[in-house]
Structures are given as structure tokens and as C-alpha cells.
BAFI-996436 format. One line per 3 residues: number of its first residue (from 0); their letters; for each residue x, y, z of N, C-alpha, C, CB. Coordinates in Angstrom, 2 decimals. Glycine has a CB too. Layout:
! residues N
NUM = A = X:Y:Z:X:Y:Z:X:Y:Z:X:Y:Z  ...
This chain:
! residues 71
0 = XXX = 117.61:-160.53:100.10:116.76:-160.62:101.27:117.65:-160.95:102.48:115.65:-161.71:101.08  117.56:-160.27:103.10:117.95:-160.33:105.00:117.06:-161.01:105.72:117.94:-158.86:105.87  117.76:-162.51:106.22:117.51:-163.29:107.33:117.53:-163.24:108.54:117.95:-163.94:107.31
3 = XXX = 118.42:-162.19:108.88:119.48:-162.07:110.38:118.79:-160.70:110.59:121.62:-162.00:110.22  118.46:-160.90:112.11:117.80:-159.27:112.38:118.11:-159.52:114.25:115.44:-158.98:111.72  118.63:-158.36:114.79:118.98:-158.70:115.74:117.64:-157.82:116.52:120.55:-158.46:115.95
6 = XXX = 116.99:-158.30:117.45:115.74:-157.82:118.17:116.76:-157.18:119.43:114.40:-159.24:118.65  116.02:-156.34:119.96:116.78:-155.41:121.23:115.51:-155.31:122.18:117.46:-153.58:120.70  115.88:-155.96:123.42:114.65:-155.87:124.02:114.59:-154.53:124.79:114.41:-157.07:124.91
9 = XXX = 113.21:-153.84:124.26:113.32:-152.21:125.35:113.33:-152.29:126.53:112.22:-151.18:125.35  112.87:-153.59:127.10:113.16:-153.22:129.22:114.80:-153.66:129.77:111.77:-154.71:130.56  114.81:-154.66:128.99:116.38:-154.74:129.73:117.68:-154.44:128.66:116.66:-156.48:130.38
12 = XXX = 117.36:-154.65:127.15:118.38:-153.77:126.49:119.42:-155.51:125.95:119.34:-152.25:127.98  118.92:-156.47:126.12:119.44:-157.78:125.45:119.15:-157.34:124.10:118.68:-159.28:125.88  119.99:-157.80:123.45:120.45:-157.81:122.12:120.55:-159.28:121.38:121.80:-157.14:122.17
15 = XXX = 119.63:-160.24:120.85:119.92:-161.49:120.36:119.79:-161.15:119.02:119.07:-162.65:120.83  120.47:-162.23:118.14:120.56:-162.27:116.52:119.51:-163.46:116.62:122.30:-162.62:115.64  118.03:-163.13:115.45:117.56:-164.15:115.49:117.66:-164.47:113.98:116.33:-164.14:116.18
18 = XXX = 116.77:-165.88:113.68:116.64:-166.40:111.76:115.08:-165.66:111.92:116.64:-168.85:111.11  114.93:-164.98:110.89:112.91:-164.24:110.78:112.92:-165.53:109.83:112.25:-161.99:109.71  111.39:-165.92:109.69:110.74:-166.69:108.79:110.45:-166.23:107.83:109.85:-167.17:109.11
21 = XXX = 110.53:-166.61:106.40:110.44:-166.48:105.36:108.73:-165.74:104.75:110.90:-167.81:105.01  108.21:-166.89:105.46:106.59:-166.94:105.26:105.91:-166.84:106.06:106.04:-167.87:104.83  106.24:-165.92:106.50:104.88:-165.70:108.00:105.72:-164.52:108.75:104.58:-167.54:109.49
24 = XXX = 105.07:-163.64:109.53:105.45:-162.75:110.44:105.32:-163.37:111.98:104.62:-161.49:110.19  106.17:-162.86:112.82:106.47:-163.56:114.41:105.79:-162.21:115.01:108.51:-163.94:115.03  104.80:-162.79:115.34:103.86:-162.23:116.59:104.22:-161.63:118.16:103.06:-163.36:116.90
27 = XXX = 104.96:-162.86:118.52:105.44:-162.94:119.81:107.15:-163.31:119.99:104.52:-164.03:120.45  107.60:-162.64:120.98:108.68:-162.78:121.08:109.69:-162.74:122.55:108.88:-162.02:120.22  109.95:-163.82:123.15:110.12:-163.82:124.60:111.58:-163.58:124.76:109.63:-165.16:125.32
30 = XXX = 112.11:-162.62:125.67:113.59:-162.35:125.72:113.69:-162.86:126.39:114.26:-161.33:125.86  115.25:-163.31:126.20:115.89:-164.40:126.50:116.99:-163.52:128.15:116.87:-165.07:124.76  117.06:-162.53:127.82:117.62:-161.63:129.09:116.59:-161.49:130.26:117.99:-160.04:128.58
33 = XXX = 115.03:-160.72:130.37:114.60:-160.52:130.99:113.15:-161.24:131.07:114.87:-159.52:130.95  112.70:-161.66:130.16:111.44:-162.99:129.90:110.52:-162.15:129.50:110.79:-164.04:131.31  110.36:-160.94:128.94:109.11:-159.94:128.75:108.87:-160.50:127.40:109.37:-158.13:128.82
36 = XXX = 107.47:-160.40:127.41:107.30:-161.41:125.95:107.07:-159.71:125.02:105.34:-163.00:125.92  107.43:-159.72:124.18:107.38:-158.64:122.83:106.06:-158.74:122.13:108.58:-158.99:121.60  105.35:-158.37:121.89:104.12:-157.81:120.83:104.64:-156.82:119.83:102.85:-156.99:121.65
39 = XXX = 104.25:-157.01:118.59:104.49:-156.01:117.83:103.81:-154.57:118.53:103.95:-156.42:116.42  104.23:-153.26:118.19:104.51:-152.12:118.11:102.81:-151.98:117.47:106.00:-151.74:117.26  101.97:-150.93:117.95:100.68:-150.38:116.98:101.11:-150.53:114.97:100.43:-148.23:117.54
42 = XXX = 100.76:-150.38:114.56:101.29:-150.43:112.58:102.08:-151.40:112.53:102.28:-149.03:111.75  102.92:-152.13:113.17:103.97:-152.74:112.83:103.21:-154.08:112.97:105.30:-152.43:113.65  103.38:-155.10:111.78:103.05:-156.22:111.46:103.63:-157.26:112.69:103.55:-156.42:110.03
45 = XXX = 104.97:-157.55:112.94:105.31:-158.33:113.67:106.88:-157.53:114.62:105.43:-159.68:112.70  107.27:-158.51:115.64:108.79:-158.01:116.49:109.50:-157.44:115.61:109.81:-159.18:117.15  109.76:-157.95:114.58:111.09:-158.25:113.54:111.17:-156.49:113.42:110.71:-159.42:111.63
48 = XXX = 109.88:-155.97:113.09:109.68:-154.92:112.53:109.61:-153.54:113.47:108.58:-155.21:111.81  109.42:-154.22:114.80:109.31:-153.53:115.78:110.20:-152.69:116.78:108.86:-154.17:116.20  111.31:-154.02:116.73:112.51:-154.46:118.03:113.65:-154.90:116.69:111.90:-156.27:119.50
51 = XXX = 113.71:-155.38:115.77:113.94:-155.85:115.15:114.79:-154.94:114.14:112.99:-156.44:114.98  117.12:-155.19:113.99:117.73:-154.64:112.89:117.11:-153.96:111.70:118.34:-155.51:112.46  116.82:-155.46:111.34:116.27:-155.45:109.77:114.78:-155.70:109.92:116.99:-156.73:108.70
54 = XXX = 113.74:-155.17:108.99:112.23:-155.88:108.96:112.28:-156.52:108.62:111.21:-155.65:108.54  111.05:-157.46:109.04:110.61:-158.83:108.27:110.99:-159.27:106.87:109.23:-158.83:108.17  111.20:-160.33:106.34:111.05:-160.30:104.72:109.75:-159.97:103.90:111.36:-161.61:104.24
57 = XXX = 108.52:-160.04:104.31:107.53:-160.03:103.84:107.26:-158.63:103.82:106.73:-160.84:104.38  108.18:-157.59:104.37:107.98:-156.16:104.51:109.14:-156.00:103.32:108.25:-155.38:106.22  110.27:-156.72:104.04:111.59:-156.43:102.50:110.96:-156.32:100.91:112.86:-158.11:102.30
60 = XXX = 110.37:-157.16:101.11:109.81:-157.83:99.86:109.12:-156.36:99.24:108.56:-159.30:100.24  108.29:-156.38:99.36:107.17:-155.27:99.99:107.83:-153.47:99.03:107.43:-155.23:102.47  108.92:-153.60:100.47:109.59:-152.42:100.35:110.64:-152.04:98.63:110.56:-152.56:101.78
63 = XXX = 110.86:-153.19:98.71:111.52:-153.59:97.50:110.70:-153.73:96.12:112.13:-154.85:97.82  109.73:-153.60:95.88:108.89:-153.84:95.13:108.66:-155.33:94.26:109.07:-152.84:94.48  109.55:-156.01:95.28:109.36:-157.59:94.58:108.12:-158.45:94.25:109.97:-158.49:95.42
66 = XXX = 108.50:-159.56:93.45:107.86:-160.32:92.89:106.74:-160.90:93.75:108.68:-161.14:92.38  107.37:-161.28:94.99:107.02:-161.90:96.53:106.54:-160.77:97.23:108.35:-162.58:97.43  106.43:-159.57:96.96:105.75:-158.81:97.88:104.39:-159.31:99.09:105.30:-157.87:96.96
69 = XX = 104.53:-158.65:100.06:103.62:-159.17:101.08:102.30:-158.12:100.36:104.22:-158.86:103.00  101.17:-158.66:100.68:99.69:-158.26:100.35:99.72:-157.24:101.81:98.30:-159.84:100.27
């Protein structure tokens, strides 16, 4: 499982490495370059998945057919 997911904000193009949460998906997400707060994407559960390197874990999980899969 991948912790580290770097979000890219689409208006100004900041690039931060964040920690995703284990147990829960992040809703909201305020850049730290230009202050535009992030909403997930239409289908996309949360940022991580949106703006976001790597998806969420609860999507990893998921994708992976793990034990922990997200519902």
C-alpha cells in the first residue's frame, strides 16, 4: 500500500507530497500555492484520486482485490 501521493493543483500547477489516510477518503483539499480548495472530480471518491499520484488506499485496496477492500 502507497501512502505518499503527490496532489497537483490544476489552476496554478503546485505540486505537494501529501500522507492519504488510511481510513477515510479526503474530501477537501486547500493548495498551499494558490488557496483553491480541491473537491473531488464527478466518480472520483476523494482529491487523492482526483489530483492525486497514487489513489487513495481504500481504492488501492479495492483495486488490488484485498482483504481491506473499500465497499
Amino acid at each position: 500500500m502507497i501512502l505518499q501521493s503527490i496532489i497537483t493543483c490544476p489552476h496554478c500547477a503546485t505540486a505537494t507530497s501529501e500522507t492519504m489516510p488510511t481510513d477515510a477518503c479526503r474530501f477537501f483539499y486547500e493548495c498551499p500555492g494558490c488557496g483553491t480548495k480541491l473537491r473531488p472530480k464527478p466518480g472520483d471518491c476523494c482529491v487523492f484520486c482526483s489530483y492525486g499520484s497514487v489513489p487513495c488506499p481504500p481504492i488501492q485496496a479495492e483495486r488490488s482485490g484485498g482483504a481491506n477492500a473499500a465497499r
